[in-house]
N, C-alpha and C positions, 0 to 999 in steps of 0.2 A: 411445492405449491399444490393445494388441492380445487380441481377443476369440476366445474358441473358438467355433465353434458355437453358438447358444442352443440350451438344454433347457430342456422345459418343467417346470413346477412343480408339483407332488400339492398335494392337499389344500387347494383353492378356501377362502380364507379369513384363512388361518392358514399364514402364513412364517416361514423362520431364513435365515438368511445367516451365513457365520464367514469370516473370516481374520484370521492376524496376532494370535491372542488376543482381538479383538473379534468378540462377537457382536449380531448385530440381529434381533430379530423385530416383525413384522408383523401385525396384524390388522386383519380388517373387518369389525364386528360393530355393529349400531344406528345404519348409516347411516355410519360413520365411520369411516376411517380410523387408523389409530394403531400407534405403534413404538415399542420401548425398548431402549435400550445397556447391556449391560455384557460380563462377560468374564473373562480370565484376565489382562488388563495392569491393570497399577494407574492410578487416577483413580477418577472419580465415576461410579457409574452411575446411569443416564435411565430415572427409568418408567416409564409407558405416557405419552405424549404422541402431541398429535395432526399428521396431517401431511396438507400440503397445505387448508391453511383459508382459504377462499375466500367471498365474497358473491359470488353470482348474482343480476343481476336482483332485488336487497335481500332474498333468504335465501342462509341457507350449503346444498349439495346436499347429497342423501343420497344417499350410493355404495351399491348392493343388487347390483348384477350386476357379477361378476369374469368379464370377459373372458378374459384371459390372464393368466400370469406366466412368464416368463423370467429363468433364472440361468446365468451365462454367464463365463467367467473373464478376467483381465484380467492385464496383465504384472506383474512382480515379484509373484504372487502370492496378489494380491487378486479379489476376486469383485464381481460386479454382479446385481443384480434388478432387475429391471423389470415392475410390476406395473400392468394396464389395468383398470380398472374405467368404468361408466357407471351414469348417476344414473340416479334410479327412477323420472324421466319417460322415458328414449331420446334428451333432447336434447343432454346430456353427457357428452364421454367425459374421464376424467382418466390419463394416463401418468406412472405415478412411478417415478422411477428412484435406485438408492439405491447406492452405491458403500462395499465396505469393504477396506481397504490392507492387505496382506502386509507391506510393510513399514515401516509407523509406526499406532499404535492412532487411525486414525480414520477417519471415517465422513463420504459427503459425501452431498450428497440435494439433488436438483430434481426441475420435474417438468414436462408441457404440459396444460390445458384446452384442447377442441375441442370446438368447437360444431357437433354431429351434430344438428341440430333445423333447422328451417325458417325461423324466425327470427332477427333478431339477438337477441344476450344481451348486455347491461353487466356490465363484471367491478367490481365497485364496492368490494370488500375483497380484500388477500392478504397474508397472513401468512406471511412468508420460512422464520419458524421459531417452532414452542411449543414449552414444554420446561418437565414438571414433575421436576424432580432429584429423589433417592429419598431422601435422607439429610435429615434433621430439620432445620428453621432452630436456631443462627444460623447462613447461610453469608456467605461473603463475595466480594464483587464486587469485580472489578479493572476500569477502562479508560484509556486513555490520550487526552486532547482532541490534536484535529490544529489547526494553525495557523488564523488572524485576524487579519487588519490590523484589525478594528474592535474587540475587544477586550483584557482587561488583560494585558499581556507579560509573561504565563507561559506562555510557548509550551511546549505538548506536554506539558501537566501531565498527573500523575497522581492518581489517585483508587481510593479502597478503600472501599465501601459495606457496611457491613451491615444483609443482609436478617435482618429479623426481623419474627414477627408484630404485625401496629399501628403499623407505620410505614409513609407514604404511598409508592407503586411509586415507584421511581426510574427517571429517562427519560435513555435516552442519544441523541441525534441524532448523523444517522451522512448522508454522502453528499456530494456537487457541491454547494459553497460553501454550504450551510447555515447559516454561522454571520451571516450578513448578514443572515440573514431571521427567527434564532429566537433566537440568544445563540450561547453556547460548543458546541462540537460537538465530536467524538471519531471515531478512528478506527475502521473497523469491524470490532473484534476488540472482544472480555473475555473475561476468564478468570473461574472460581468454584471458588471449592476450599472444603472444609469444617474449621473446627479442631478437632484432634482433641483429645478428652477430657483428653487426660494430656497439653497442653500446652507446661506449665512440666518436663517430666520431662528428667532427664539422664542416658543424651540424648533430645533434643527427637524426637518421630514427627515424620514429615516428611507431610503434608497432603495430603490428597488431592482433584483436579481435574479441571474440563474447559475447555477452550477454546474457544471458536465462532467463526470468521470468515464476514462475510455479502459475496456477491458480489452484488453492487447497485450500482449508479453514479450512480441517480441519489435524494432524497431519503427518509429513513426513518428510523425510530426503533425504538430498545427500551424495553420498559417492564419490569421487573423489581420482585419484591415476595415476601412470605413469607406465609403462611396458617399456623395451629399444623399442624405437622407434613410442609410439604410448601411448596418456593418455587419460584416461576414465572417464568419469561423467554417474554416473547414481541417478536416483533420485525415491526412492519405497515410497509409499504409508504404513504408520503404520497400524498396527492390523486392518487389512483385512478380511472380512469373510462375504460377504454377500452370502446372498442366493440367487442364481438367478431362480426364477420359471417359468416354459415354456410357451415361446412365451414373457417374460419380459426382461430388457434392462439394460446394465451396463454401466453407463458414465464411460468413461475414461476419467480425466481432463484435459484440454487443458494448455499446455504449448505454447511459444514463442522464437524463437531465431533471435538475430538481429547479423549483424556484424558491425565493427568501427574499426576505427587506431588512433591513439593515445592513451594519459593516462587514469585514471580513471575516470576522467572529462567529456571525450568525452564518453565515455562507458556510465554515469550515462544521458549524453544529448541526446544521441542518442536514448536510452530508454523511456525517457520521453519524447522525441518529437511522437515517435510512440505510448506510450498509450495514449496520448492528441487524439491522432485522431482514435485510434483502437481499446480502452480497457477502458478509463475511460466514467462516463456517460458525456455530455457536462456541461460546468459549468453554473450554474444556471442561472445568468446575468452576463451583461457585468460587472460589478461591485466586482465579485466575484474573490478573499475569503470577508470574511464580516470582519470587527469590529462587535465583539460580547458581550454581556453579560451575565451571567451564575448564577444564586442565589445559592450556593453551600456553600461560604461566611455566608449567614445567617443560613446555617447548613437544617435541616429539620422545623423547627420553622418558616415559611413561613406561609402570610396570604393576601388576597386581599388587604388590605390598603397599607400596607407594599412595597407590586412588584406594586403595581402604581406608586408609588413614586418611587419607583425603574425606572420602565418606562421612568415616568418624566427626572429622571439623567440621565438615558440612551440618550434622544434626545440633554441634554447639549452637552454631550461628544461626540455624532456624530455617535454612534452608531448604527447599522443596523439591529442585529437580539436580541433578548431579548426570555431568554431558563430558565423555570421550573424546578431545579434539583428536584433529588428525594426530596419526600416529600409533593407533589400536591397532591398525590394519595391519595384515600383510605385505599389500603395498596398493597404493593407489590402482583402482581395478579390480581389486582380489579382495573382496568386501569379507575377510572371513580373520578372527583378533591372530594377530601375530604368538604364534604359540612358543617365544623365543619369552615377550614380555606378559601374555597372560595365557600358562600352560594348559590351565582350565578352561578358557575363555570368558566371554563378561558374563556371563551367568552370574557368577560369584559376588561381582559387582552390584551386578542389578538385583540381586537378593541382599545384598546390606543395605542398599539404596532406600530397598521397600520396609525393612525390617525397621526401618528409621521415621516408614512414613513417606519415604522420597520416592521420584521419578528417575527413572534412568535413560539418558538417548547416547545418542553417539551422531558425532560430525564426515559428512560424508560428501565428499564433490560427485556428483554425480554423474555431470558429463568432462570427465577427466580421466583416463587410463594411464597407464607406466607402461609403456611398448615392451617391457618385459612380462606384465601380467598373463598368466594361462589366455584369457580370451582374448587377448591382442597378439598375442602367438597363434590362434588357432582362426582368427578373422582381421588377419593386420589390414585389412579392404575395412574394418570399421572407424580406424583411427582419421581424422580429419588429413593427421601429419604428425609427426613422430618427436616434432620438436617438445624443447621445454616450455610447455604453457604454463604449471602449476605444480611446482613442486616435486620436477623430473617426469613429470605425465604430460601428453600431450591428451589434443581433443577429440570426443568421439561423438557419434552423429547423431542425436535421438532421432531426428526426422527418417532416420534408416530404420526401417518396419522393424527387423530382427534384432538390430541394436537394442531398440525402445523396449521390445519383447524378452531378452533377456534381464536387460537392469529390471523390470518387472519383475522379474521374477527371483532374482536374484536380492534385491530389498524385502520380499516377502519372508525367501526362507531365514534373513537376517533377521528382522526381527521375530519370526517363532524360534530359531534356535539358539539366540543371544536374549530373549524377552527384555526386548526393547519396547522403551512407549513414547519417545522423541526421537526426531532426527532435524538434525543442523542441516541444509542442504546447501555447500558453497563451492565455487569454484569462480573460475575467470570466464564470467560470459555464457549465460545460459542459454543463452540463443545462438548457437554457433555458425558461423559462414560458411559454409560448406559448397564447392564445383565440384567436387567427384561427379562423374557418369555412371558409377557404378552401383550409386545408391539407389531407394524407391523415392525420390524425389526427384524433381526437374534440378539442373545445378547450378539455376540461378534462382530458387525460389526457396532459400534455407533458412532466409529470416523469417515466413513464414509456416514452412514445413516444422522447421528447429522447434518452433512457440506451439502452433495450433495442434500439430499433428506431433509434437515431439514432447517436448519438456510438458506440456499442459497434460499429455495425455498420461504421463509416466505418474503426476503428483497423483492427480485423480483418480488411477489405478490402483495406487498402492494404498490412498486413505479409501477406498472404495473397498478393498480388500481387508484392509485390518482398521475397523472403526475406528479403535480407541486412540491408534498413531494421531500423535499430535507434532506439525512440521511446521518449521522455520523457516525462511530467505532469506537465506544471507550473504547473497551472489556478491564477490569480489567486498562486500564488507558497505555494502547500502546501496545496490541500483536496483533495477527492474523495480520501482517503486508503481505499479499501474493495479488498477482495482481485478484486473485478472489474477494477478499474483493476493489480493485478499483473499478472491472467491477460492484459492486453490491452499493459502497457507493460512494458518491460525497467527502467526504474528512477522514480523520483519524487524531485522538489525534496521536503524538509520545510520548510525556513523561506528568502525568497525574500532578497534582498542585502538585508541588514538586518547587523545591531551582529554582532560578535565573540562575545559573551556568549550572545546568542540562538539564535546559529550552535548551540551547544555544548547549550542547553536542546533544541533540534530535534534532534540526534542521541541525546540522552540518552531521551529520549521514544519518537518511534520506533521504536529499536530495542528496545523491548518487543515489537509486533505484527509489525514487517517485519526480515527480514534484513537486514545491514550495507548492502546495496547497494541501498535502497531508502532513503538519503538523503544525496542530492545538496543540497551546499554550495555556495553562490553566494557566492563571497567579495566581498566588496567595502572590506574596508579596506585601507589601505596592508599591504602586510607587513612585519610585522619577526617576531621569532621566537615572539612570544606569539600573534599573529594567526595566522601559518601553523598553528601546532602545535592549535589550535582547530579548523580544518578539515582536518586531513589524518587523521582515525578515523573508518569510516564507506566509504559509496559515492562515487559522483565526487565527484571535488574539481573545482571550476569557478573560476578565475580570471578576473572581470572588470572589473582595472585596465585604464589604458592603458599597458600593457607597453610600448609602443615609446620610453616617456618615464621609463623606471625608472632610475635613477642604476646604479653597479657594485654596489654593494652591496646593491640590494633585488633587484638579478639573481642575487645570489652567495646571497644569504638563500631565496629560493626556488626555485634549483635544490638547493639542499642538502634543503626541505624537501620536495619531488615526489620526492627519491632517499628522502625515509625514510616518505611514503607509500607507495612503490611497496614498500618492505618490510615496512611496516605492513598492507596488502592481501592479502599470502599468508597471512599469521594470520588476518585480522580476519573476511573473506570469509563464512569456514566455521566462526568461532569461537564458543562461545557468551558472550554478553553477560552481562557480573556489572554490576547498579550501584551502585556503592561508594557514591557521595554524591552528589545533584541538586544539579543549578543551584538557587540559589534565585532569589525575583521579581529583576528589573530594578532597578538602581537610574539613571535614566537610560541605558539599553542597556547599562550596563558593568555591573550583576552587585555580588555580592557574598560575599566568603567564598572557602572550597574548593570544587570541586566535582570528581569521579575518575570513571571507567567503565574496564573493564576487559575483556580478548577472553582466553578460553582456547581452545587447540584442542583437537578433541573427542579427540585421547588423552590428553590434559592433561600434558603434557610439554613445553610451551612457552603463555607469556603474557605478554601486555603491560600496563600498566597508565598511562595517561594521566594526571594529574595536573595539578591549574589552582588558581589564589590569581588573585582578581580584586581588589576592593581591601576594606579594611577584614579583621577577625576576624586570629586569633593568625597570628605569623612562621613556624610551625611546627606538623604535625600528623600524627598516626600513620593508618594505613591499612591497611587488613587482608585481603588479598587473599583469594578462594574459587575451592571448583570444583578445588582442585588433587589430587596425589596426596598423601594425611594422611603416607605411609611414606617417601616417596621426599626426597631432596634436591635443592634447585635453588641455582643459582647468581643471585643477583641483582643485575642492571647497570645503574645510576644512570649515565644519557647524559651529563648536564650536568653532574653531579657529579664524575664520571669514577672512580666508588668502584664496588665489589665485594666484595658479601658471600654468607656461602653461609647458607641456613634449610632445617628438612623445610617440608613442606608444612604440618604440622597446627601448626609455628610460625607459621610465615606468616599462617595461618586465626586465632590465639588472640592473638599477640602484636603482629604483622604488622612493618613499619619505618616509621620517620619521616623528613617530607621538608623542610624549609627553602625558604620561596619568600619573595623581594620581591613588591608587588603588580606586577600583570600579569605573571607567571611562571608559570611550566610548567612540566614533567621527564615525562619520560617513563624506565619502569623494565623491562625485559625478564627476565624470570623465565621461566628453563631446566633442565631438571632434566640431571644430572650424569649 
């Protein structure tokens, strides 16, 4: 962000802030803090809720004395406050700072606790966000669950809750592998929008909303509910306990709320148009997501002769980035290439990689050791516990200052002396539990230590330190789905090498919360043209067969289908997401029924429209495209069919066309306006 000058702020108390049609104000009145949204763009406005809610030392403060306030301007537009107040002892000071966007309606807010008193203080509650909405129940809640190997295979389902008075809050868990320890969990995004009175009217009002994304990485929840006349979201921080010692600092994580009208669609695009430009890092080239490659396929049994030839296939196919799964290493820990299977080390690699045009990374757990590793020999006080968490490694503590400071440093010299330009970063649970007494952390505040002070500070570190690294999430194979893991990774797996079908339930899902390129496909089946066509919509495409042993024809079938990714990617990147029809459950990984998703570009002058028959339900079914121009005429090109017909738009919308599939078929339909 680039800032002018701060100025200071009149009238101790009592704030405004505007841009962009959104306005926010501020008060501090009865100890409390508190703000409300609304404006001149459409969505829902926020009425007074409270911000920054905290336990101290087992009460919440009372804020009586305003320090300072600062408003200050930021680029494209938008304006910032920053408002300092201290509690009514002198031991507390609070810094809230509150962001609003010139160019997309929303509004983002953190803030820091500082213990200005003499003793330590325990921060034993934080509430990321409250939020009493202003509009009358019933409203309705949207979220999207993120992936689970332990539970039922509806990956990435969706959910529409409505709040109304007398019905118990509803709880969304949100964070670092969550679902292993509570049930199902969700990404950290919902949307709420209100239905409007005249409903059924023709034509239909279109509804009005807000959306929130919470930056948080490591464990949390929302509880949501309705009171007569007024519904509440609020969102706490799990097992909380840090120590705050005098004169030291407590982030509070920064949340975001944007508003929108219409359906789910517009809520998921509206979202994603602001963290392209406010929240995710820029994407790497203009080329980006990549066609990828992944050795996972050949298992851990990897050797230099082997991934060159690997290489070699990879430049067939058209591939762009070419990645190390586990197994390079010495051994989980000992982040340096096993000189049993690459004597040279990946140098060798990564210059065939380049010599091709291509990228080279390597897959690394990060917070996972082998208790036989040199530094878990020389610091066994950093291992969480010694057991088998991950592949004969147990867990190590990033929230442990030296811990955090070594893997630092030790990913740095990794990629200068392997010239690496990617890293996969997975393991089991990146936010670790940790009681040790012997760490720099309190031993019951590891969910927070682990995320804020741990794993957050390591990615940031190391992309701070080598620009051009460009990093992955792909914790346990799709969790920590929350918008702190955007601001810190360039993309995320959604659902890990798993069935075809599932592939297809994971991109359907999150692209609600996250842009196209926030879900990366692990392929793992054979390809033929139903499989490839399953993963090529969406962010990387990862291939991890063993390519060197593909017959002609599974080389011929997916280089044709990486040429119609990579044209699929100029649309999809920046397109907004329409969803025609979900995956429904599993039937043995294969699915069942139709199931469409659809990318317009934001002129609406070109769209694609994806199309899948799994097995079982009719040979045949109509489909109705949105989002387009109602006036305009498009031309539309059936790939497989090799037909061509022309509709308006508001044909396309009312009538739409009909597709014909065998099971495990596909088509894909490009809609062009004339």
């Amino acid at each position: 962000m680039q800032h002018t000058t701060p100025a200071p702020v009149a009238q101790p108390g009592a704030w405004s802030i505007t841009a962009g049609g959104t306005t926010v104000t501020i008060l501090l009145a009865d100890g409390c803090l508190a703000w409300a949204i609304g404006g001149t763009q459409a969505g829902l406005d926020i009425g007074p809720s409270s911000l920054a809610t905290l336990t101290v030392n087992g009460q919440s403060p009372s804020w009586h004395r305003p320090h300072e306030a600062l408003e200050s301007a930021m680029a494209g537009g938008g304006r910032m406050l920053t408002i300092v107040v201290d509690d009514s002892t002198g031991t507390l000071r609070l810094t809230q700072h509150i962001q609003v966007f010139g160019d997309h309606p929303f509004v983002r807010a953190w803030g820091t606790l500082e213990n200005t008193g003499a003793a330590p203080a325990l921060v034993g509650g934080c509430a990321i966000l409250a939020l009493a909405p202003v509009p009358a129940p019933p409203l309705y809640l949207f979220h999207v669950e993120q992936f689970s190997w332990a539970y039922r295979r509806d990956f990435f389902s969706q959910h529409e809750v409505w709040l109304t008075p007398g019905r118990a809050p509803h709880e969304i868990r949100m964070g670092a592998y969550p679902s292993h320890y509570w049930g199902p969990t969700s990404c950290a995004w919902f949307a709420l929008r209100a239905a409007p009175p005249d409903w059924g009217a023709d034509p239909p009002k279109r509804a009005r909303g807000i959306v929130c994304g919470i930056e948080f990485n490591g464990k949390s929840r929302v509880r949501a509910w309705a009171t007569p006349g007024q519904a509440h979201v609020v969102s706490q921080i799990d097992d909380l306990a840090h120590l705050l010692a005098p004169g030291a600092v407590f982030e509070i994580p920064a949340h975001f709320i944007g508003r929108f009208e219409g359906d789910w669609d517009e809520a998921g695009y509206v979202t994603q148009r602001f963290a392209e430009t406010h929240v995710y890092p820029p994407a790497p080239d203009e080329r980006y997501p990549w066609a990828q490659y992944n050795s996972w396929g050949y298992g851990q049994a990897i050797d230099e002769a082997q991934q060159l030839a690997a290489i070699d296939r990879c430049a067939e196919l058209g591939i762009e980035l070419a990645v190390m799964d586990l197994g390079w290493a010495r051994m989980i820990g000992d982040w340096r290439p096993d000189p049993a299977k690459f004597p040279r080390g990946l140098r060798p690699l990564a210059e065939r990689a380049r010599s091709h045009g291509m990228r080279f990374g390597v897959h690394i757990a990060l917070a996972q050791c082998n208790p036989e590793a040199p530094i878990a020999r020389q610091h066994p006080e950093w291992l969480i516990h010694t057991g088998d968490d991950y592949y004969g490694a147990g867990p190590i503590c990033l929230g442990h200052a030296p811990c955090r400071t070594w893997l630092i440093e030790q990913l740095v010299r990794l990629v200068d002396e392997e010239g690496i330009d990617y890293i996969i970063q997975d393991g089991e649970d990146m936010v670790k539990h940790c009681e040790r007494t012997d760490h720099t952390h309190a031993p019951g505040d590891s969910n927070y230590a682990n995320s804020q002070y741990g794993l957050d500070l390591v990615i940031d570190s190391v992309r701070r330190a080598r620009p051009h690294l460009v990093v992955e999430n792909c914790e346990d194979g799709g969790c920590m789905l929350t918008y702190k893991m955007a601001r810190l990774y360039h993309t995320t797996i959604t659902v890990d090498n798993i069935a075809t079908y599932a592939t297809r339930q994971g991109i359907y899902g999150a692209s609600y919360p996250f842009s196209p390129r926030y879900s990366v496909r692990y392929m793992q089946d054979d390809p033929t043209r139903y499989t490839l066509r399953s993963a090529i919509f969406g962010g990387p495409l990862i291939l991890m067969q063993r390519i060197t042993e593909w017959d002609t024809m599974q080389v011929a079938e997916t280089r044709q289908a990486i040429a119609q990714y990579k044209e699929l990617r100029r649309l999809v990147r920046n397109a907004k997401v329409i969803h025609l029809k979900p995956p429904l459950h599993n039937v043995d990984g294969i699915g069942w029924g139709w199931d469409a998703i659809q990318a317009v570009a934001p002129d609406r002058s070109r769209s694609v429209v994806m199309i899948y028959r799994a097995i079982g339900d009719s040979a045949e079914r109509t489909f109705r495209p949105r989002g387009l121009l109602a006036d305009a005429t498009y031309t539309v090109r059936f790939v497989d069919a090799g037909t061509t017909v022309q509709y308006s738009g508001a044909q396309l919308e009312s009538e739409g066309f009909s597709v014909a599939l065998d099971e495990s078929g596909s088509e894909i339909v490009w809609i062009e306006q004339v």
